[in-house]
N, CA, C and O atoms as a CHARMM CRD file, in Angstrom:
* protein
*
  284
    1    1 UNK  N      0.82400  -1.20900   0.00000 PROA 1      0.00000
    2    1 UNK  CA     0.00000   0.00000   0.00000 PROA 1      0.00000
    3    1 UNK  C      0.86000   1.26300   0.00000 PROA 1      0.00000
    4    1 UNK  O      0.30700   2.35700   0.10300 PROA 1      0.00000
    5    2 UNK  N      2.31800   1.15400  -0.12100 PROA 2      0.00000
    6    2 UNK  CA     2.98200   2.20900  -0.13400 PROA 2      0.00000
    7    2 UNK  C      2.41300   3.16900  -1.62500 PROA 2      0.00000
    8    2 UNK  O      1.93300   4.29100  -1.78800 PROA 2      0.00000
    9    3 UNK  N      2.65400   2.41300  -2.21500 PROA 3      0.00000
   10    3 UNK  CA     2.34600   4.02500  -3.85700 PROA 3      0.00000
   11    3 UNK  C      0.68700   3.55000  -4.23100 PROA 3      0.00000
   12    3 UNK  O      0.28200   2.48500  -4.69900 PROA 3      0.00000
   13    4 UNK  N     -0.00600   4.67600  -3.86300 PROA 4      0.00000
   14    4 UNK  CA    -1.48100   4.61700  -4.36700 PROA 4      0.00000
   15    4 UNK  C     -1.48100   4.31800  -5.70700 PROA 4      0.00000
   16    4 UNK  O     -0.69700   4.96300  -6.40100 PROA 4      0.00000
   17    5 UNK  N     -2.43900   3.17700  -6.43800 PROA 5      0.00000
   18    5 UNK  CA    -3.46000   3.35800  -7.39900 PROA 5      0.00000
   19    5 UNK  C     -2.25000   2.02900  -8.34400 PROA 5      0.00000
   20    5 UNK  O     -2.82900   1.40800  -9.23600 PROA 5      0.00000
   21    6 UNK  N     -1.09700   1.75800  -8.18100 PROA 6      0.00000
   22    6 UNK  CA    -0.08500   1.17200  -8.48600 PROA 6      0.00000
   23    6 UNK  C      0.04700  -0.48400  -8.01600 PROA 6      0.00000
   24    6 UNK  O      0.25200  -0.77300  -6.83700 PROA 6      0.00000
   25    7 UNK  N     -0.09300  -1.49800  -9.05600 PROA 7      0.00000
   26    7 UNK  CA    -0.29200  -2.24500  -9.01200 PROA 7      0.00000
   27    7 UNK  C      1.11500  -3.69600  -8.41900 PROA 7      0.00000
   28    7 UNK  O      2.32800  -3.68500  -8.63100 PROA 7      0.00000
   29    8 UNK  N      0.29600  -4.71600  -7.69600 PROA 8      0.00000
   30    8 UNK  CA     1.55300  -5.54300  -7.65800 PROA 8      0.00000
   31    8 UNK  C      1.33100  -6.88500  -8.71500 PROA 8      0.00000
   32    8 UNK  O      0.45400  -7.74800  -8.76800 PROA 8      0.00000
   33    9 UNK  N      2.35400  -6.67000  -9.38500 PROA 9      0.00000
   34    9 UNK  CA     1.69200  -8.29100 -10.49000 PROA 9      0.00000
   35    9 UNK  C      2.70300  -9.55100 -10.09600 PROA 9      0.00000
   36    9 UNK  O      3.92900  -9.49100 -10.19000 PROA 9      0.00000
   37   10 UNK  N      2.16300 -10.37400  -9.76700 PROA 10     0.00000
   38   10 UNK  CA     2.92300 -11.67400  -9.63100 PROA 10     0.00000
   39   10 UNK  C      2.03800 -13.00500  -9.67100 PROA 10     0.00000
   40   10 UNK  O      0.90600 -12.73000 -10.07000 PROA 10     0.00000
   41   11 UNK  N      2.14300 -13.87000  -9.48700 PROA 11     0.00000
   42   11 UNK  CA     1.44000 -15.40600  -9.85100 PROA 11     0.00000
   43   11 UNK  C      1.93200 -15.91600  -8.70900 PROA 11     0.00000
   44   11 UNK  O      3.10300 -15.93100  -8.33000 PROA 11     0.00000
   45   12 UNK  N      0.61700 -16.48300  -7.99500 PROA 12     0.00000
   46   12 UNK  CA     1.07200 -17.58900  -6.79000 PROA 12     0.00000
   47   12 UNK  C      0.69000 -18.97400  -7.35000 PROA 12     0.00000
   48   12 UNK  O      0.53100 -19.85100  -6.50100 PROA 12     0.00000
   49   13 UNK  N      0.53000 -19.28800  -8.55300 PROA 13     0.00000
   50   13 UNK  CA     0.01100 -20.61900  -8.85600 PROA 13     0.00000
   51   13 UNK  C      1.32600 -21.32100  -9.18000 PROA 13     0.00000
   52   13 UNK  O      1.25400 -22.32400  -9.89000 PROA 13     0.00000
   53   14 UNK  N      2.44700 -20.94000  -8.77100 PROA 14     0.00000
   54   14 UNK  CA     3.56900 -21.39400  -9.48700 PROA 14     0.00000
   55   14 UNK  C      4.97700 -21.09600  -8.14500 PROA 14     0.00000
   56   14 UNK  O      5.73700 -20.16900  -8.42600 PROA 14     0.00000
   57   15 UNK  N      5.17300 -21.62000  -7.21700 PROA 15     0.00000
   58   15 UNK  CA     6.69900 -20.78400  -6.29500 PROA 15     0.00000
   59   15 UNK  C      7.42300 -20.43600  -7.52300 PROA 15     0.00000
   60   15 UNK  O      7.53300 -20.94500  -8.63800 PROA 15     0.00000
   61   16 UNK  N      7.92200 -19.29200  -6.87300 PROA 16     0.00000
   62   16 UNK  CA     9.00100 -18.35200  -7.95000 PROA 16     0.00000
   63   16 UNK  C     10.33000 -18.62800  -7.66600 PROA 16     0.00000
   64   16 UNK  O     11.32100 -18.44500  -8.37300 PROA 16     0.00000
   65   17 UNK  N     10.19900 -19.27000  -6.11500 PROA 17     0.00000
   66   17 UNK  CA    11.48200 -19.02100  -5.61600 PROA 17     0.00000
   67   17 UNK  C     12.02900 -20.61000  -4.81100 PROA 17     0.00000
   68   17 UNK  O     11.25400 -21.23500  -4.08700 PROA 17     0.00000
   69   18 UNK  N     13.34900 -21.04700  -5.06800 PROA 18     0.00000
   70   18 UNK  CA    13.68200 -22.37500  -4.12500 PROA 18     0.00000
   71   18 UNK  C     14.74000 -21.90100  -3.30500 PROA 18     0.00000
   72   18 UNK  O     15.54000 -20.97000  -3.39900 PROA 18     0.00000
   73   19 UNK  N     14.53100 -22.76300  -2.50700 PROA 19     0.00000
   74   19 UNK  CA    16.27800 -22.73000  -1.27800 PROA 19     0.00000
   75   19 UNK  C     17.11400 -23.11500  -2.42700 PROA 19     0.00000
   76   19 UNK  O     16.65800 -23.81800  -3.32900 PROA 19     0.00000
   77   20 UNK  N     18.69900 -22.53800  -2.41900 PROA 20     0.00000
   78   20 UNK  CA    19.73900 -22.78200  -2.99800 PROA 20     0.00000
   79   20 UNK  C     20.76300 -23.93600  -1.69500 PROA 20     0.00000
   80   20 UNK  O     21.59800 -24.79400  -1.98200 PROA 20     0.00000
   81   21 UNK  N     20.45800 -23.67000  -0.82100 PROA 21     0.00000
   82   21 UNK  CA    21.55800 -24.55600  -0.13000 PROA 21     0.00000
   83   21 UNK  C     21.63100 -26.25300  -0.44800 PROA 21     0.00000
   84   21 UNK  O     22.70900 -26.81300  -0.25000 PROA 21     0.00000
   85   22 UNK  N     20.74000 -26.85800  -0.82600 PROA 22     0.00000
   86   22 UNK  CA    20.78200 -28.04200  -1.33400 PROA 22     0.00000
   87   22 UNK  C     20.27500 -27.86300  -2.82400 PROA 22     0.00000
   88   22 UNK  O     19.67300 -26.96500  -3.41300 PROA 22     0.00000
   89   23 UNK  N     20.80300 -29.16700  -3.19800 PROA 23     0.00000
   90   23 UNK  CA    20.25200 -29.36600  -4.94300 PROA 23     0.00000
   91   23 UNK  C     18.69800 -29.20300  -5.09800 PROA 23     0.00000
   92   23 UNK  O     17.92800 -29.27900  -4.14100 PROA 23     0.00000
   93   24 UNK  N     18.37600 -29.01100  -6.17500 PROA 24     0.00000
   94   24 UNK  CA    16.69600 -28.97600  -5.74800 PROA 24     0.00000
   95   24 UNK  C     15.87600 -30.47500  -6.08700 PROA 24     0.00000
   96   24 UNK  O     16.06500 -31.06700  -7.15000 PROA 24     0.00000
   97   25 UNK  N     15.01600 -30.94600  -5.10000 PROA 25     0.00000
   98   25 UNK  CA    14.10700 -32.17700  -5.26800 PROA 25     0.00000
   99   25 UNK  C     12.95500 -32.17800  -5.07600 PROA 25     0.00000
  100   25 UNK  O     12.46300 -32.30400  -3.95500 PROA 25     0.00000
  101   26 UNK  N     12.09500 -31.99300  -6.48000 PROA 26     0.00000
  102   26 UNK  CA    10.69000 -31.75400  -6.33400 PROA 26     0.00000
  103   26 UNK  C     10.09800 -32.51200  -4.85600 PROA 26     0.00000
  104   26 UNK  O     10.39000 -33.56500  -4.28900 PROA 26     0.00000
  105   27 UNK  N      8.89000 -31.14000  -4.49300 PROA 27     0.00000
  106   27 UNK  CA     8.62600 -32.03600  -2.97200 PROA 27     0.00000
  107   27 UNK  C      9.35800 -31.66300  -2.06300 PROA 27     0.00000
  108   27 UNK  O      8.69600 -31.20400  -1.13300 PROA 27     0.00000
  109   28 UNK  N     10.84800 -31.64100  -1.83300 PROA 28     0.00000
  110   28 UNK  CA    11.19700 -31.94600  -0.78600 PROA 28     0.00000
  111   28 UNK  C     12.02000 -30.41500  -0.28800 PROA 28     0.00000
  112   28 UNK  O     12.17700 -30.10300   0.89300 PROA 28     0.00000
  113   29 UNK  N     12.50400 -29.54300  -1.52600 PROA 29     0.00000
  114   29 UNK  CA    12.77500 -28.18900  -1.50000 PROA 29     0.00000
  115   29 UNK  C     12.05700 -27.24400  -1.38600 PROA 29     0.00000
  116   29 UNK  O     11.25100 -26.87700  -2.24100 PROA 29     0.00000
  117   30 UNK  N     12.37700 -26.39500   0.35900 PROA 30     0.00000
  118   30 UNK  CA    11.47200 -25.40100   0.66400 PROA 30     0.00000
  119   30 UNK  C     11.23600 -24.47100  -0.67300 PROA 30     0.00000
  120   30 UNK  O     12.36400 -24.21900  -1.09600 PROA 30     0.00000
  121   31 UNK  N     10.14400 -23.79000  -1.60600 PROA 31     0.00000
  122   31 UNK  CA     9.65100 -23.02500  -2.28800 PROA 31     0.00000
  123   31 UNK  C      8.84500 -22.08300  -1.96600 PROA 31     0.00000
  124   31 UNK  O      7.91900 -22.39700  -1.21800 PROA 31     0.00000
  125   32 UNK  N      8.96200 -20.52100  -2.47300 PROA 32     0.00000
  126   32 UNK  CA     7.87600 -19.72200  -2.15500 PROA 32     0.00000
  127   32 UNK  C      7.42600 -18.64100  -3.04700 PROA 32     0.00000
  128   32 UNK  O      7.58600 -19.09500  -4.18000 PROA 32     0.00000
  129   33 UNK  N      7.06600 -17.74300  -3.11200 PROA 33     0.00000
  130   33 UNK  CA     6.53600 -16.89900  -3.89200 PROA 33     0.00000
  131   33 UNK  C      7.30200 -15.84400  -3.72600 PROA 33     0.00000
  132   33 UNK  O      6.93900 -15.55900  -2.58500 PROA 33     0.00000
  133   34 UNK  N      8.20800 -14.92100  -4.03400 PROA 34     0.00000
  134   34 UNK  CA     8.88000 -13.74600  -3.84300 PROA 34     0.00000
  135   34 UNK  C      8.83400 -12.83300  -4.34900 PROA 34     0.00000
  136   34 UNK  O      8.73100 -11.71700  -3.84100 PROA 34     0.00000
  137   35 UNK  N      8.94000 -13.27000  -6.12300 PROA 35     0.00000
  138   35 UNK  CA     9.30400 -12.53600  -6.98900 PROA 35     0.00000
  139   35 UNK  C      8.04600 -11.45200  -7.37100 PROA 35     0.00000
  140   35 UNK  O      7.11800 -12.09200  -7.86600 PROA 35     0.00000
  141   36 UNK  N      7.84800 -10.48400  -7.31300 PROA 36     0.00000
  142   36 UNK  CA     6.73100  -9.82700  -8.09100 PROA 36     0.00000
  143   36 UNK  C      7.17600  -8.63300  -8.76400 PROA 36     0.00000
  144   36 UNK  O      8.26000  -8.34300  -8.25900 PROA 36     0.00000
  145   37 UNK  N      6.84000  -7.72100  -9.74200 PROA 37     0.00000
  146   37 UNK  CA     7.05800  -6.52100 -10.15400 PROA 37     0.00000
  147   37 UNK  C      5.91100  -5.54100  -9.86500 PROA 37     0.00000
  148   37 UNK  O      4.86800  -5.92400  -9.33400 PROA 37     0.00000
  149   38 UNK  N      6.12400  -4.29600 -10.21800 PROA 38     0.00000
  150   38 UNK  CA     5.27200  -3.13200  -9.85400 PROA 38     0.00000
  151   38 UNK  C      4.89200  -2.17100 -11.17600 PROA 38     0.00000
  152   38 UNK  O      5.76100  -1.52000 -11.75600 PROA 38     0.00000
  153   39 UNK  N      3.86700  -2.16700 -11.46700 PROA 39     0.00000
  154   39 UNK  CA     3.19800  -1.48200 -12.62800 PROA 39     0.00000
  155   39 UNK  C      2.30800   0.03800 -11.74300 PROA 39     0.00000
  156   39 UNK  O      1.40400   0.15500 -10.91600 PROA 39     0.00000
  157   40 UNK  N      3.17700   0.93200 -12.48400 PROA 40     0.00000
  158   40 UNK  CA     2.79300   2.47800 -12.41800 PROA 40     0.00000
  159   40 UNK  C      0.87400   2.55700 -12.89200 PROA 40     0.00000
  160   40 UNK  O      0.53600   1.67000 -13.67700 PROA 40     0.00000
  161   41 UNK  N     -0.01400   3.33300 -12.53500 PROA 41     0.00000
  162   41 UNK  CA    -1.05200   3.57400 -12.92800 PROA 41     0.00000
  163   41 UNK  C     -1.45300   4.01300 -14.60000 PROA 41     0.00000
  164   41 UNK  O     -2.59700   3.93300 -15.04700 PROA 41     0.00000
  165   42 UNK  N     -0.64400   4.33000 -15.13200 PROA 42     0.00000
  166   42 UNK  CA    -0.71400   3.93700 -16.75500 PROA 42     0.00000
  167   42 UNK  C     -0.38700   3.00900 -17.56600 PROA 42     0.00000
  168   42 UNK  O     -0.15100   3.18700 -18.76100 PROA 42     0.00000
  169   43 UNK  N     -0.33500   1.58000 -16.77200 PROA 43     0.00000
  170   43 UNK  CA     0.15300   0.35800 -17.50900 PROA 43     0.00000
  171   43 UNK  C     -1.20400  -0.53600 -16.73300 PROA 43     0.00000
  172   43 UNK  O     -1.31100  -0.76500 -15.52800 PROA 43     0.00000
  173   44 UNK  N     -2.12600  -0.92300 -17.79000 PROA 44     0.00000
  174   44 UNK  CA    -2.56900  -1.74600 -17.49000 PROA 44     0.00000
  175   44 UNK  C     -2.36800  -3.65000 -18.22100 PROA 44     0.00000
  176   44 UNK  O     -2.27500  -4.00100 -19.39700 PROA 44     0.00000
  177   45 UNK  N     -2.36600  -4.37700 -17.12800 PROA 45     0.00000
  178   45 UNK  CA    -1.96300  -5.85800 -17.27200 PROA 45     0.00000
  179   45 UNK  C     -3.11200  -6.72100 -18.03800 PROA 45     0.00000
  180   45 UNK  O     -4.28900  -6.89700 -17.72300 PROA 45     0.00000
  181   46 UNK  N     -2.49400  -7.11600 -18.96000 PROA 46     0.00000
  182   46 UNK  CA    -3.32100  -8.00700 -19.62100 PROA 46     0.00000
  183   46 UNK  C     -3.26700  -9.52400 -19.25900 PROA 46     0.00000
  184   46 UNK  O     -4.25300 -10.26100 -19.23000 PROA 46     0.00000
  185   47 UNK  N     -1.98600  -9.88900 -18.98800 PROA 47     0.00000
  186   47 UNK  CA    -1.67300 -11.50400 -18.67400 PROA 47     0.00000
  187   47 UNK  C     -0.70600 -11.41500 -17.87400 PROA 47     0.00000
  188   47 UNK  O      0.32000 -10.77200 -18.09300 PROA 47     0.00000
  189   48 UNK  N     -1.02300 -12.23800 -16.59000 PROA 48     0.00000
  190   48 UNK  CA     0.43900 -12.77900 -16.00700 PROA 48     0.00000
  191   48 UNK  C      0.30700 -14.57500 -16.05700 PROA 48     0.00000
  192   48 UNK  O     -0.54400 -15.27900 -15.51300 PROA 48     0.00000
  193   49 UNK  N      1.51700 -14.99800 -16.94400 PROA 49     0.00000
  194   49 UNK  CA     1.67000 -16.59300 -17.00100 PROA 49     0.00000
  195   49 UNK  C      2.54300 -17.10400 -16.22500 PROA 49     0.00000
  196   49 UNK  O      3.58800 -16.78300 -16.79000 PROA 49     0.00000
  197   50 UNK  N      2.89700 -17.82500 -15.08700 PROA 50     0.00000
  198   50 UNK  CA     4.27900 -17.99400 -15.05600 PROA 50     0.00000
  199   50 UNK  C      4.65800 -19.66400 -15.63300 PROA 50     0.00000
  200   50 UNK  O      3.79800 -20.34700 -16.19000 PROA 50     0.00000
  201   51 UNK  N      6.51100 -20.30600 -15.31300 PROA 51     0.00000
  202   51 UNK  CA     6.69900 -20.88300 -16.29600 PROA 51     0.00000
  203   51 UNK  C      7.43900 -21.79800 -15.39800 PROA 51     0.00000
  204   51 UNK  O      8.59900 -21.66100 -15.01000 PROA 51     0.00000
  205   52 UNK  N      6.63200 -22.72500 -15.13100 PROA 52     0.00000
  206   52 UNK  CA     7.50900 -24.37900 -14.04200 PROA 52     0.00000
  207   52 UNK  C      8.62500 -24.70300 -14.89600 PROA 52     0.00000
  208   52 UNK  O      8.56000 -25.02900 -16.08100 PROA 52     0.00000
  209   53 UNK  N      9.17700 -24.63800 -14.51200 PROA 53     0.00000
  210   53 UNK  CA    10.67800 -25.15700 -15.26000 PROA 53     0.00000
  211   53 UNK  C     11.46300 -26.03100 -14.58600 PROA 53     0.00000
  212   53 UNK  O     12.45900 -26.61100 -15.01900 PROA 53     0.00000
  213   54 UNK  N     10.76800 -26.13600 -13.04100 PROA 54     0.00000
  214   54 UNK  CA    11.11000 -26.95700 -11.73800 PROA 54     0.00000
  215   54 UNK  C     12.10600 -26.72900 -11.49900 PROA 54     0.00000
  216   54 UNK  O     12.69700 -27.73400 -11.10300 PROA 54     0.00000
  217   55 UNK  N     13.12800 -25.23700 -11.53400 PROA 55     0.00000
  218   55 UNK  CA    14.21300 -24.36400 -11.42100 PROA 55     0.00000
  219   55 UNK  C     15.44700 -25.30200 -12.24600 PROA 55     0.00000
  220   55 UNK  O     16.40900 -25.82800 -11.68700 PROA 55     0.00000
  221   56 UNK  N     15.18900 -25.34200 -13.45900 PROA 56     0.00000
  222   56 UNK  CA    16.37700 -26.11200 -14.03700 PROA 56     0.00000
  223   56 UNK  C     17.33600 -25.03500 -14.26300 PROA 56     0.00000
  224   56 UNK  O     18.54000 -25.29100 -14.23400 PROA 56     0.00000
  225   57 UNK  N     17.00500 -24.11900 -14.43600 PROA 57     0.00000
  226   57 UNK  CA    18.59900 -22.95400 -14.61800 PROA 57     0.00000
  227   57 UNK  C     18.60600 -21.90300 -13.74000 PROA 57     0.00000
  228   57 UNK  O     19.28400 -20.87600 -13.72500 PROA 57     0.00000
  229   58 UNK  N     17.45200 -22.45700 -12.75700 PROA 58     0.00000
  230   58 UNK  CA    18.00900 -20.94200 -11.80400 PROA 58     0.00000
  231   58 UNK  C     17.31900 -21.09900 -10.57700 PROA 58     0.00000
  232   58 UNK  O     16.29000 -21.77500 -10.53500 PROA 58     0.00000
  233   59 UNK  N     17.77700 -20.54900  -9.59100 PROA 59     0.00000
  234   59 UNK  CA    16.61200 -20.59300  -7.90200 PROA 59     0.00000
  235   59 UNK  C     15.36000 -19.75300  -8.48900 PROA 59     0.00000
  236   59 UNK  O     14.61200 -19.60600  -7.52200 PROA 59     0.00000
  237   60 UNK  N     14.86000 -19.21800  -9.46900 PROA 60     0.00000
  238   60 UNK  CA    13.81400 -18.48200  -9.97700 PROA 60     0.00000
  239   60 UNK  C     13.20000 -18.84000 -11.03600 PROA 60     0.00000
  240   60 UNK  O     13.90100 -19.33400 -11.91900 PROA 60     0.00000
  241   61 UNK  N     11.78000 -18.71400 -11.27000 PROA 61     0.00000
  242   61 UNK  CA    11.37100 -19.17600 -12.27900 PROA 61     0.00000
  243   61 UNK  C     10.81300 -17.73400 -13.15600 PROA 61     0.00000
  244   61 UNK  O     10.79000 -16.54400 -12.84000 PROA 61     0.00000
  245   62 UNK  N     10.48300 -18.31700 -14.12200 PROA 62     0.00000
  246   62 UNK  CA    10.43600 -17.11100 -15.36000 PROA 62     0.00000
  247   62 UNK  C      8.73100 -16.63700 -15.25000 PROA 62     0.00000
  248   62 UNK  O      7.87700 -17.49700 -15.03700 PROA 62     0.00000
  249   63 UNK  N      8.28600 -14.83100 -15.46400 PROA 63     0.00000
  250   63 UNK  CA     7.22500 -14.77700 -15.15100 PROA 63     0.00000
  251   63 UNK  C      6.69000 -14.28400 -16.69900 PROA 63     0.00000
  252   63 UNK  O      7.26700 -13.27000 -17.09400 PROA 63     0.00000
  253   64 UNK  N      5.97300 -14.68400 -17.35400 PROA 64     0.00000
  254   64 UNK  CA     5.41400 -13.98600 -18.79700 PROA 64     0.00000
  255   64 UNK  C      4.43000 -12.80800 -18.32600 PROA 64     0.00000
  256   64 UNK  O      3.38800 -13.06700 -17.72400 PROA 64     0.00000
  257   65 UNK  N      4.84400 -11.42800 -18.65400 PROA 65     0.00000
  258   65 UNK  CA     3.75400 -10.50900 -18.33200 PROA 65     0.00000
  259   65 UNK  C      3.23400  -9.61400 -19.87100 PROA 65     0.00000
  260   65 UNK  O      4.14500  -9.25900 -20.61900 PROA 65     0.00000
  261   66 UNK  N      2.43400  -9.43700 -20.09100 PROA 66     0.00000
  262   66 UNK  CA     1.57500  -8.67100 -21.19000 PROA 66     0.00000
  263   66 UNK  C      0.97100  -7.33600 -20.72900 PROA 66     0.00000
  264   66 UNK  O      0.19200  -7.18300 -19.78900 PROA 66     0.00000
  265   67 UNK  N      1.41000  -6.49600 -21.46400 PROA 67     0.00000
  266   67 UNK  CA     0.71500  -5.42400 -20.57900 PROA 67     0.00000
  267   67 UNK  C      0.93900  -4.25500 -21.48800 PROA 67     0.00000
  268   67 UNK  O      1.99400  -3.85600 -21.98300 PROA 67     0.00000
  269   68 UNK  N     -0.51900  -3.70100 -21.62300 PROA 68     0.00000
  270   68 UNK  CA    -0.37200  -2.16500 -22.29600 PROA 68     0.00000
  271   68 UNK  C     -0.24300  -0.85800 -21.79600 PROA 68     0.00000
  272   68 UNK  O     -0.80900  -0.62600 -20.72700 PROA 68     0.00000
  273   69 UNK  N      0.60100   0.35800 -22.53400 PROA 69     0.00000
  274   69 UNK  CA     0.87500   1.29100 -21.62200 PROA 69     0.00000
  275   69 UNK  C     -0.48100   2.03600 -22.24600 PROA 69     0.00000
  276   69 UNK  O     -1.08100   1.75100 -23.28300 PROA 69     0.00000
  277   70 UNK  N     -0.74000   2.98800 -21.36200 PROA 70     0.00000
  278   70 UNK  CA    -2.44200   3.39100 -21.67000 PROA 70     0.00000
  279   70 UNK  C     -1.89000   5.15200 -22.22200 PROA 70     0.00000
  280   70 UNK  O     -0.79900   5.68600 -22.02300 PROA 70     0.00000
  281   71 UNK  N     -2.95200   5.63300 -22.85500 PROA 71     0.00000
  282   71 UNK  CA    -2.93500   6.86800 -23.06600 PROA 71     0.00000
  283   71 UNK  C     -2.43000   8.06900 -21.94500 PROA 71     0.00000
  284   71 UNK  O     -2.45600   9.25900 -22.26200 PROA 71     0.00000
């Protein structure tokens, strides 16, 4: 609620985020949601997808966002 009218976009249908201290093993690696970005009041969001990849190249997973900047 810090910047009025300004949106938070992120996807909880998907953890964004794994523990790095061990290898990762579906199931058994703590995961959570972290990652989100922030859209100013002249960008409105059309799609947020995100993308299980079950962190094969990274402690993060990839977020697809669509979004038009408005008049």
């Amino acid at each position: 609620d810090f910047l009025e009218n300004w949106k938070k976009i992120y996807s909880d249908s998907v953890p964004s985020n794994r523990r790095i201290k061990t290898p990762y093993t579906k199931g058994q690696t703590l995961t959570t949601v972290i990652d989100f970005y922030i859209a100013s009041p002249n960008i409105s969001v059309v799609n947020v997808k995100p993308h299980d990849m079950d962190f094969l190249f990274s402690d993060h997973q990839p977020l697809l966002i669509c979004f038009i900047l408005n008049d």
